[in-house]
C-alpha positions as CSV (number, residue, x, y, z in Angstrom):
1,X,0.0,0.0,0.0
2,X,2.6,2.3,1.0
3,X,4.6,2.1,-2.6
4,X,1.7,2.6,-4.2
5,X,0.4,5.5,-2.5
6,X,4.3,7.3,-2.9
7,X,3.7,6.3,-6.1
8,X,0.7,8.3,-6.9
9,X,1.9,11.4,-5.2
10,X,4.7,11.1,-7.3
11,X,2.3,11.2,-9.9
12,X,0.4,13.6,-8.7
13,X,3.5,16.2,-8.7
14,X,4.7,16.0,-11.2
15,X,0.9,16.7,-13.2
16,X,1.1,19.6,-10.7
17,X,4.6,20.5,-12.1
18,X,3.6,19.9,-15.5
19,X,0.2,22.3,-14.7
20,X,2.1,25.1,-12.9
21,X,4.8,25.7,-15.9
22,X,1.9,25.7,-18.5
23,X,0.1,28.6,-16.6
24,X,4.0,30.3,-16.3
25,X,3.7,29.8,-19.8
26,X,0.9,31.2,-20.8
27,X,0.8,34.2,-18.1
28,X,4.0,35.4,-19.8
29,X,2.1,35.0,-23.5
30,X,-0.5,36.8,-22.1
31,X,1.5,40.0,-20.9
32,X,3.6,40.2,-23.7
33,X,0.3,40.3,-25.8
34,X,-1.4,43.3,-23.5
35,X,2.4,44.7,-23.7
36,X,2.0,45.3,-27.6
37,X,-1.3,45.6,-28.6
38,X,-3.6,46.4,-25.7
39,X,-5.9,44.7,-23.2
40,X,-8.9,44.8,-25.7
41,X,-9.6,41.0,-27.2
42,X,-11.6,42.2,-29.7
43,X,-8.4,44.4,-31.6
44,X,-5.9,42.2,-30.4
45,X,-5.6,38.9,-32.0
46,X,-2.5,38.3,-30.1
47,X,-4.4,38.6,-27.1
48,X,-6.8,36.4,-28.1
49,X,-4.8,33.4,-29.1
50,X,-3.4,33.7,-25.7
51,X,-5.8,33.2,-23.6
52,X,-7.3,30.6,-25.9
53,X,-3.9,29.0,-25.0
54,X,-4.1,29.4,-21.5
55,X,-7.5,27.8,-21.6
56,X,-6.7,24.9,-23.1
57,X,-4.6,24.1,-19.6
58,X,-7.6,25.0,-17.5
59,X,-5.8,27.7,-16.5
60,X,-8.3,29.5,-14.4
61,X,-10.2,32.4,-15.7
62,X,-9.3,34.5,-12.1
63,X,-5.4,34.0,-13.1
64,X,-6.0,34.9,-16.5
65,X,-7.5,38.4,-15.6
66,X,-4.7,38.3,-12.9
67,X,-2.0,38.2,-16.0
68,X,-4.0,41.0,-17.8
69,X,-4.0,43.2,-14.7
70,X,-0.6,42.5,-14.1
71,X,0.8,43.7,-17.6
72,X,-1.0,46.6,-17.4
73,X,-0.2,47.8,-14.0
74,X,3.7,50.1,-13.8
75,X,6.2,47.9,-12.7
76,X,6.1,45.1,-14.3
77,X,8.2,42.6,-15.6
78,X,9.2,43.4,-19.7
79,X,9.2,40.3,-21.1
80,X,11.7,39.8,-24.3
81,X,11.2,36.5,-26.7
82,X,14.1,35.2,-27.8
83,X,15.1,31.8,-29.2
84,X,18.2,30.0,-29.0
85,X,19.7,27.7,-30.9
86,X,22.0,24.4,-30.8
87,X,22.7,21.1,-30.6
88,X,22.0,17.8,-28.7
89,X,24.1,14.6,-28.6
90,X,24.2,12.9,-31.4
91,X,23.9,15.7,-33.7
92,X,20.3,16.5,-33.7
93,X,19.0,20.2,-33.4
94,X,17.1,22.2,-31.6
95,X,15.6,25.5,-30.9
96,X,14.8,27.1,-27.7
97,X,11.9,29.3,-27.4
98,X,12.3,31.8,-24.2
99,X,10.8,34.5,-22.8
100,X,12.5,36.6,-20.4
101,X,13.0,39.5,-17.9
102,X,17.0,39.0,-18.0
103,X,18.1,38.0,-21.2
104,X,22.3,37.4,-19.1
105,X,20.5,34.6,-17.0
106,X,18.7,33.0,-19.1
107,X,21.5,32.3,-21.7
108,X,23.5,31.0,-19.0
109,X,20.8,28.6,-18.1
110,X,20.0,27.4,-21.2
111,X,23.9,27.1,-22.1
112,X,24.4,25.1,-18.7
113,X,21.4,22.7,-20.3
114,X,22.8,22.0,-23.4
115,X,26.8,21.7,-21.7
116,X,25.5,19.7,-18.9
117,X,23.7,17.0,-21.0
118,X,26.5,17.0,-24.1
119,X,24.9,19.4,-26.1
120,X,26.5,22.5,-27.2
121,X,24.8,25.8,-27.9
122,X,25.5,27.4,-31.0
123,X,24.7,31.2,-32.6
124,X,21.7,33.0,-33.7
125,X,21.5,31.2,-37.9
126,X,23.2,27.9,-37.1
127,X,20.1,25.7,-37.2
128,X,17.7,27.4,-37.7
129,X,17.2,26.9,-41.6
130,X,16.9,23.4,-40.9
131,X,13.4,24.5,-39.5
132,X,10.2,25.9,-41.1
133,X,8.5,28.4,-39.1
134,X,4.9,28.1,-39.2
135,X,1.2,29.0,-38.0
136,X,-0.4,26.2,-35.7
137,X,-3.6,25.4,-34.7
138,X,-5.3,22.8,-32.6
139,X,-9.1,22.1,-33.0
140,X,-11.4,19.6,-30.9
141,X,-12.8,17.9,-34.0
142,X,-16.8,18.9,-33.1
143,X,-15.9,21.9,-33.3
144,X,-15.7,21.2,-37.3
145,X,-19.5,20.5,-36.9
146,X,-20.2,19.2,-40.2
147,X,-17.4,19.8,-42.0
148,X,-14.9,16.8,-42.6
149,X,-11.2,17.6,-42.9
150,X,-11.3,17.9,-46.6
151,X,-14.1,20.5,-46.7
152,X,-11.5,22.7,-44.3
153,X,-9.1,22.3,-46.2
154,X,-10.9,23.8,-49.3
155,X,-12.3,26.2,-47.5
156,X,-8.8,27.2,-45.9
157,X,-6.2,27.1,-48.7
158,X,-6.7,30.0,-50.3
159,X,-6.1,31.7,-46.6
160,X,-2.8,30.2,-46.7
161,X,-3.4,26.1,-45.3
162,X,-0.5,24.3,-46.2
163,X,-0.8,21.4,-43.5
164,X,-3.7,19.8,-41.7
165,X,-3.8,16.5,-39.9
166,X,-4.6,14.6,-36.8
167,X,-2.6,14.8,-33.5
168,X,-3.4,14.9,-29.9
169,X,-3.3,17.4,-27.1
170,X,-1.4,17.3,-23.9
171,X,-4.0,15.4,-21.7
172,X,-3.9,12.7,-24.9
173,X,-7.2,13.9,-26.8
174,X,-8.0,13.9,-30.2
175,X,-7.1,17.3,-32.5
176,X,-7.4,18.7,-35.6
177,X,-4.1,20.8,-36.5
178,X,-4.0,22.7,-39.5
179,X,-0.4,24.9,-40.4
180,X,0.6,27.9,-42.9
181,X,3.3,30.1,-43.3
182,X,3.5,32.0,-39.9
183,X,3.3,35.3,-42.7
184,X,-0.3,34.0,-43.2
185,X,-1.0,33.9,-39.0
186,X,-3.5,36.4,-39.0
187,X,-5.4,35.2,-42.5
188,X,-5.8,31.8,-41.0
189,X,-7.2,33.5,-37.3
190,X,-9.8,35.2,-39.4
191,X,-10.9,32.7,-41.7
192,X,-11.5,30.3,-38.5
193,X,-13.2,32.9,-36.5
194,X,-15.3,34.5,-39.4
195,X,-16.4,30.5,-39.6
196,X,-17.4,29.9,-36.3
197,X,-14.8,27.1,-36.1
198,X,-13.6,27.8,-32.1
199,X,-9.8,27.2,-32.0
200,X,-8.4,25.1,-28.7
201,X,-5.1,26.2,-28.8
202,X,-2.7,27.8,-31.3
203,X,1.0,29.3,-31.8
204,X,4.4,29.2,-33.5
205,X,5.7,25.9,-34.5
206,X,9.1,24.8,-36.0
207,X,8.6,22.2,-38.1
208,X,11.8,20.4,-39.1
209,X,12.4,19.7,-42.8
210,X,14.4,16.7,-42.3
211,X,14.4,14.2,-38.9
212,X,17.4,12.3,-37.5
213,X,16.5,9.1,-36.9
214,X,18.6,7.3,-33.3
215,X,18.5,4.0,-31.2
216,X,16.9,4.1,-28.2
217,X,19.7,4.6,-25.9
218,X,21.0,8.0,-27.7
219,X,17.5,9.1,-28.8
220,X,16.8,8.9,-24.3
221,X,20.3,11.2,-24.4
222,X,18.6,13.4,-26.7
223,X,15.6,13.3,-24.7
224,X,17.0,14.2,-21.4
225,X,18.1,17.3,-22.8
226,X,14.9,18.7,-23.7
227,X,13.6,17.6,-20.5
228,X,15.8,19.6,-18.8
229,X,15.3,22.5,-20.9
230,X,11.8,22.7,-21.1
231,X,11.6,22.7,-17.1
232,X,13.3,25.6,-17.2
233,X,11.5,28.6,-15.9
234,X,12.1,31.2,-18.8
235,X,11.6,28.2,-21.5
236,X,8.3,28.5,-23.5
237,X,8.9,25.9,-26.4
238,X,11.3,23.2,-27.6
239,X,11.7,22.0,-31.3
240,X,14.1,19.7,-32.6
241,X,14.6,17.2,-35.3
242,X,14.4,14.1,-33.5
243,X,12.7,11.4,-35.9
């Protein structure tokens, strides 16, 4: 009884882990949104994709006005994006998506990361055209109604769909995703919205054009270093190229 009960508390912390970084997440998304283009969803699409985000996590609704109020009140942290990229063992790459208050620390975090678990951290172009940056967005398939993923994609390319598939969410449930050029970000918003078509969750991806395939025992290596980076405080996102 006893191993089992250690064993769902373990459990339990680390979904509470898991919860409380998504909400860091998404509270800094949401002030960097009201930082450059206002607290009004209705004119800020930015805005709006946030909290859609922070949603999505059943982050609650009183900590989502908490994140507005905050980036609107004097004082408050400046958050900067900035990505970094580099390499894990094995020769696989990645890119680091941050978002910061102190741009020295958080280089010397992720840098410890990547030197710690035999990566190495390289300069602002180095892998980055190995990736294609693009628009994301999840969908709960009812909210297609009665559309089938072919009719949205007919009724999306010409607003810039280049991608749509199945996928799954964090908790494991079923998704549409659809991608474009993140140029065509906002014409893809619209089209959704102007459909009715309610979007779960949506953002920046970087889709790799090629993927390095590894045995198990240097693809866990590879692994362990994006663990360790994306439990980092100031991390938002990791990509790589792992197959």
């Amino acid at each position: 009884m006893g191993r089992i009960f250690e064993t769902r508390k373990a459990t339990m912390f680390a979904r509470w882990d898991r919860m409380a970084k998504a909400f860091t997440r998404c509270g800094k998304e949401i002030t960097i949104a009201v930082r450059q283009g206002g607290d009004s969803v209705e004119s800020n699409p930015a805005l709006r994709r946030a909290i859609q985000n922070a949603r999505a996590v059943n982050m609650p609704k009183d900590k989502i006005q908490n994140a507005i109020d905050k980036a609107l009140g004097v004082g408050g942290e400046e958050y900067q994006e900035v990505v970094y990229e580099g390499y894990a063992p094995h020769g696989v790459a990645v890119l680091v998506l941050t978002a910061t208050d102190n741009t020295t620390r958080t280089v010397a975090n992720v840098r410890m990361h990547f030197n710690k678990n035999d990566g190495n951290l390289g300069s602002t172009g180095s892998v980055a055209f190995m990736f294609d940056k693009m628009a994301a967005f999840r969908i709960d398939p009812e909210a297609l109604g009665e559309r089938d993923q072919d009719e949205l994609e007919l009724e999306l390319i010409d607003h810039g769909l280049e991608q749509i598939g199945e996928g799954t969410g964090e908790e494991g449930e079923d998704l549409v995703i659809i991608r474009g050029a993140f140029t065509e970000f906002g014409s893809l918003q619209s089209a959704l919205e102007e459909r009715g078509i309610e979007v779960k969750s949506s953002g920046v991806e970087y889709i790799p054009n090629n993927v390095v395939e590894l045995p198990d025992d240097q693809a866990e290596a590879v692994l362990k270093l994006i663990d360790k980076l994306e439990q980092d405080d100031d991390v938002q996102h990791v990509f790589h190229n792992l197959g």
